[in-house]
DRENVOGU-440006 format. One line per 5 residues: number of its first residue (from 0); their letters; for each residue y negated, x negated, z negated of N, C-alpha, C, O. Coordinates in nm, 3 decimals, m for minus. Each point is the difference from the previous one (the first is absolute). Layout:
NUM) A) Y X Z Y X Z Y X Z Y X Z | ... .
This chain:
0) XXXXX) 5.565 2.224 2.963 m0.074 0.069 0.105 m0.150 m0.031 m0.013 m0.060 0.013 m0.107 | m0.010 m0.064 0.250 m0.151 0.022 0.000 m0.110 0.093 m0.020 m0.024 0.075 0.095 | m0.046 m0.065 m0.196 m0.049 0.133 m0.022 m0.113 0.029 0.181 m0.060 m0.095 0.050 | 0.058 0.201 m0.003 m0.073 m0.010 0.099 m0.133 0.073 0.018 m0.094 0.019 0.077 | 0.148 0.010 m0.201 m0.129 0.112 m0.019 m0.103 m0.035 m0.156 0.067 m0.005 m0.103 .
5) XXXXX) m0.172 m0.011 0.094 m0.072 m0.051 m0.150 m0.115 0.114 m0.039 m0.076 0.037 0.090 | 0.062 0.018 m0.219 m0.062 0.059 m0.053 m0.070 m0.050 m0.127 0.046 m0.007 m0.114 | m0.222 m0.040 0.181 m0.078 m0.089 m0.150 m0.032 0.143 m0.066 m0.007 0.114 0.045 | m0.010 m0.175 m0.177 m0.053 0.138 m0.092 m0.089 m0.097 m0.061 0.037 m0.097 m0.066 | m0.212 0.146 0.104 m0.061 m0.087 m0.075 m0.048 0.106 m0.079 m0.007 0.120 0.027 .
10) XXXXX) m0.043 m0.213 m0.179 m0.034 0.060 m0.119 m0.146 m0.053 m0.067 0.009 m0.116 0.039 | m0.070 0.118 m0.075 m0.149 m0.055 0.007 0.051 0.057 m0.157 0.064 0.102 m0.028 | m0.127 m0.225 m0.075 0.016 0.073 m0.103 m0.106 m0.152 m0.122 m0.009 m0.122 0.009 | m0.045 0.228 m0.106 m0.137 m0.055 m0.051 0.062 0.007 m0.183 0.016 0.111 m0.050 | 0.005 m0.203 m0.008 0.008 0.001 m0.138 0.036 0.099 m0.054 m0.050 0.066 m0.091 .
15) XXXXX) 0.214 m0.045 0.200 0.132 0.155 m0.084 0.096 m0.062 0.017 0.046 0.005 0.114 | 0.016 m0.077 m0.199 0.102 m0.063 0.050 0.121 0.114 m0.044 0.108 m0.024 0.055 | m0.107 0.130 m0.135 0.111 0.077 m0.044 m0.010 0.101 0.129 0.099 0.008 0.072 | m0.200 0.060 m0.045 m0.004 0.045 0.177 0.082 m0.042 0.082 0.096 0.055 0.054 | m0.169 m0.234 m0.040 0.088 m0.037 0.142 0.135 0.007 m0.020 0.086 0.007 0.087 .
20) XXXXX) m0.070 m0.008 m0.217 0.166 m0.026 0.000 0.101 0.105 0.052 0.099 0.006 0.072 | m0.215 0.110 m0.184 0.111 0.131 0.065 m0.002 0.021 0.155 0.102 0.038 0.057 | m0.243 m0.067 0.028 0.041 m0.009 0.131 0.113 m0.062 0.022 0.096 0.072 0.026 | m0.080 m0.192 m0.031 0.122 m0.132 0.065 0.134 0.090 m0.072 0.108 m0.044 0.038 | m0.102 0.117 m0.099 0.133 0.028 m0.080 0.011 0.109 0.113 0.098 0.008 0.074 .
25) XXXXX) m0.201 0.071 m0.069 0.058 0.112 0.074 0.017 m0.023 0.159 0.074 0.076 0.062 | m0.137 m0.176 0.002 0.036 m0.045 0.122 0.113 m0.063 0.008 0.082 0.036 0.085 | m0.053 m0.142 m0.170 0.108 m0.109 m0.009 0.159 0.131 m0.035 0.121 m0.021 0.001 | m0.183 0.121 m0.020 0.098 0.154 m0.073 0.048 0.080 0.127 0.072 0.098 m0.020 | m0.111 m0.137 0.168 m0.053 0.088 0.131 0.133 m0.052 0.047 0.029 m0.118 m0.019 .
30) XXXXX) 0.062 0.207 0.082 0.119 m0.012 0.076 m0.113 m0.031 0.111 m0.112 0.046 0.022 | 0.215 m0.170 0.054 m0.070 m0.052 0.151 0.113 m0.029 0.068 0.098 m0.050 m0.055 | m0.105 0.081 0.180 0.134 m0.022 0.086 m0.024 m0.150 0.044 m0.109 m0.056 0.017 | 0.230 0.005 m0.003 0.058 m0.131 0.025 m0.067 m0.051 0.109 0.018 m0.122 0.011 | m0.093 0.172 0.075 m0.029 m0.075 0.104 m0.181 0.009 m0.058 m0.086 m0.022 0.085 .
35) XXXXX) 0.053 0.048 m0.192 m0.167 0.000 m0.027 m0.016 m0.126 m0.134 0.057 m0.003 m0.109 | m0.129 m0.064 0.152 m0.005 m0.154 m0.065 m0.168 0.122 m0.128 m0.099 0.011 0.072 | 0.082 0.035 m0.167 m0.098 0.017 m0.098 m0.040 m0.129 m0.082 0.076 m0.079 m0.054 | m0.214 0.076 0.058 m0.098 m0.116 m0.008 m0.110 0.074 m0.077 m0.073 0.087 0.047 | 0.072 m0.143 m0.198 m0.056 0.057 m0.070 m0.162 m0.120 m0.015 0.008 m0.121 m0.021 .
40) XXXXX) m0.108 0.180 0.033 m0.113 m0.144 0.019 m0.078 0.071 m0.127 m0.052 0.106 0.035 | 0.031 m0.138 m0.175 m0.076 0.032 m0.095 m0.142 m0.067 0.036 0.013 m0.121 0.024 | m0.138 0.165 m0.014 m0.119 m0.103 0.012 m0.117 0.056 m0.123 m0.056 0.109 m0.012 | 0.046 m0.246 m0.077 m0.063 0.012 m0.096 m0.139 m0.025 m0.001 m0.043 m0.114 m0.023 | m0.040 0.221 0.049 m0.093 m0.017 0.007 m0.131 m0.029 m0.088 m0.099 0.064 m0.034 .
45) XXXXX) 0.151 m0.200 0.014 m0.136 m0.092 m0.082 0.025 0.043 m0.155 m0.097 0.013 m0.075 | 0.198 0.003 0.040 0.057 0.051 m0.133 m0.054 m0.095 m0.114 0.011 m0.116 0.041 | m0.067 0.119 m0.173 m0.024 m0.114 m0.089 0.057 0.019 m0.068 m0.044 m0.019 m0.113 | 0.184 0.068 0.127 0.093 m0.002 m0.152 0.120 m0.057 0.093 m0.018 m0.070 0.100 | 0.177 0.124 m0.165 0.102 m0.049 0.003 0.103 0.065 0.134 0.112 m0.051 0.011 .
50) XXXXX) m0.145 0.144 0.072 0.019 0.066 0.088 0.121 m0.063 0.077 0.121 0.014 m0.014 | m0.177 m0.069 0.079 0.058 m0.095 0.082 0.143 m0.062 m0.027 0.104 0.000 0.066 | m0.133 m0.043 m0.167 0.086 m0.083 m0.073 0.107 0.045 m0.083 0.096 m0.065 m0.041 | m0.136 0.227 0.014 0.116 0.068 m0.088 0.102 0.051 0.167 0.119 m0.018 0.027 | m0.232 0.083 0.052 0.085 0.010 0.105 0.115 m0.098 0.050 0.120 0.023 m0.010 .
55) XXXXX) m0.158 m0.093 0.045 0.083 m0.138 0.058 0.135 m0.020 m0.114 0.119 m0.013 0.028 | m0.187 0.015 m0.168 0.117 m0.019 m0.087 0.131 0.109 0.013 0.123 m0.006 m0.001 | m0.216 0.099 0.013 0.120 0.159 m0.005 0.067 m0.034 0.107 0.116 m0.039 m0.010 | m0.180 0.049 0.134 0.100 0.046 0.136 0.038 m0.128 0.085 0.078 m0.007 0.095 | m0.160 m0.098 m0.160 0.014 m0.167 0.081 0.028 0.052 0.163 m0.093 0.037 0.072 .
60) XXXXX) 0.220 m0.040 m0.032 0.013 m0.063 0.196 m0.010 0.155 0.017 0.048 0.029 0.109 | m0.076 0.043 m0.154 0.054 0.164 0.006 m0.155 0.036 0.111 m0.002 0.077 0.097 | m0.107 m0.155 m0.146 m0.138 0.038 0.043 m0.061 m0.101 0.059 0.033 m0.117 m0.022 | m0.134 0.151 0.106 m0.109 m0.128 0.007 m0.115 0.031 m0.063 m0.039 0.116 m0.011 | m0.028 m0.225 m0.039 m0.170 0.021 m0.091 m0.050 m0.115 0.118 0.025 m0.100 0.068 .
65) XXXXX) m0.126 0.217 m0.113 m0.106 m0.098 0.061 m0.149 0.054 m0.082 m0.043 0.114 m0.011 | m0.028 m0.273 m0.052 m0.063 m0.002 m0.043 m0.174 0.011 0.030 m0.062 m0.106 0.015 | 0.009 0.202 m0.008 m0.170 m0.014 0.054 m0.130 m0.039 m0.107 m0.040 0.071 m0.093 | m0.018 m0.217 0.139 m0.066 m0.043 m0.126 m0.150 0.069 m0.068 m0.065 m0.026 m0.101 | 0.048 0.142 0.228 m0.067 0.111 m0.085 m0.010 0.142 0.028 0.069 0.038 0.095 .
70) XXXXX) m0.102 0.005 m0.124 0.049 0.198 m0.008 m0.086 0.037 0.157 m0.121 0.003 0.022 | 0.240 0.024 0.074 m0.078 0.057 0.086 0.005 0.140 0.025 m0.069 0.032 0.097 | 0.140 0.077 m0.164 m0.005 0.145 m0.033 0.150 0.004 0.081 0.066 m0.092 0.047 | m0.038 0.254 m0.052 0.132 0.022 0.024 0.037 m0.048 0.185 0.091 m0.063 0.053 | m0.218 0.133 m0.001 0.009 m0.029 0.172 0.032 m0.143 0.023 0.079 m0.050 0.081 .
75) XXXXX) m0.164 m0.013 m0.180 m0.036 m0.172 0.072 0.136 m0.051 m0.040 0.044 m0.087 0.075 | 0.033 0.121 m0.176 0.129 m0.069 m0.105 0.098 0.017 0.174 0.057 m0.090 0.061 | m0.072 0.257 m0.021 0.117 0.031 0.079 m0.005 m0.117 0.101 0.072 m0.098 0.021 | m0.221 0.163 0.053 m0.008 m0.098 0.138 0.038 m0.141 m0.054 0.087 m0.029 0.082 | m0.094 m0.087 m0.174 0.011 m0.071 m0.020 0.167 m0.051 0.009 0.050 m0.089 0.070 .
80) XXX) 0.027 0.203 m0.193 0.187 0.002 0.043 0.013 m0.006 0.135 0.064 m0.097 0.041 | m0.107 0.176 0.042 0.088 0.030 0.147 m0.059 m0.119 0.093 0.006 0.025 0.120 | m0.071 m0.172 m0.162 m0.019 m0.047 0.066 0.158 m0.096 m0.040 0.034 m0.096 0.069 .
């Protein structure tokens, strides 16, 4: 079945990678009915440690990252995901 319906959950998140996780656990944890496609978009905002990368390892196809090459605060991380 085609999902017809999509729900992004963006997450703006700054050098926590044990944070983001428990987010993605507890979303990826969310009963969703069959016709709602959930789209998890992590956006790392300008992180100088391992963030990114532990993410991707944990949840791989489960999430999307997206990487920002410098800290634009929590607003700028969001507006940046929902493009």
């Amino acid at each position: 079945m085609t999902n017809s319906l999509r729900l992004d959950v963006i997450v703006p998140v700054y050098r926590d990678a044990p944070r983001a996780s428990e987010v993605v656990r507890a979303l990826l944890g969310c009963a969703v009915p069959s016709d709602l496609l959930l789209r998890i978009r992590i956006v790392d905002d300008g992180s100088c440690d391992d963030t990114a990368a532990v993410l991707v390892e944990t949840f791989g196809d489960d999430i999307e990252v997206v990487r920002l090459q410098r800290n634009l605060g929590r607003s700028g991380a969001r507006n940046a995901g929902a493009r």
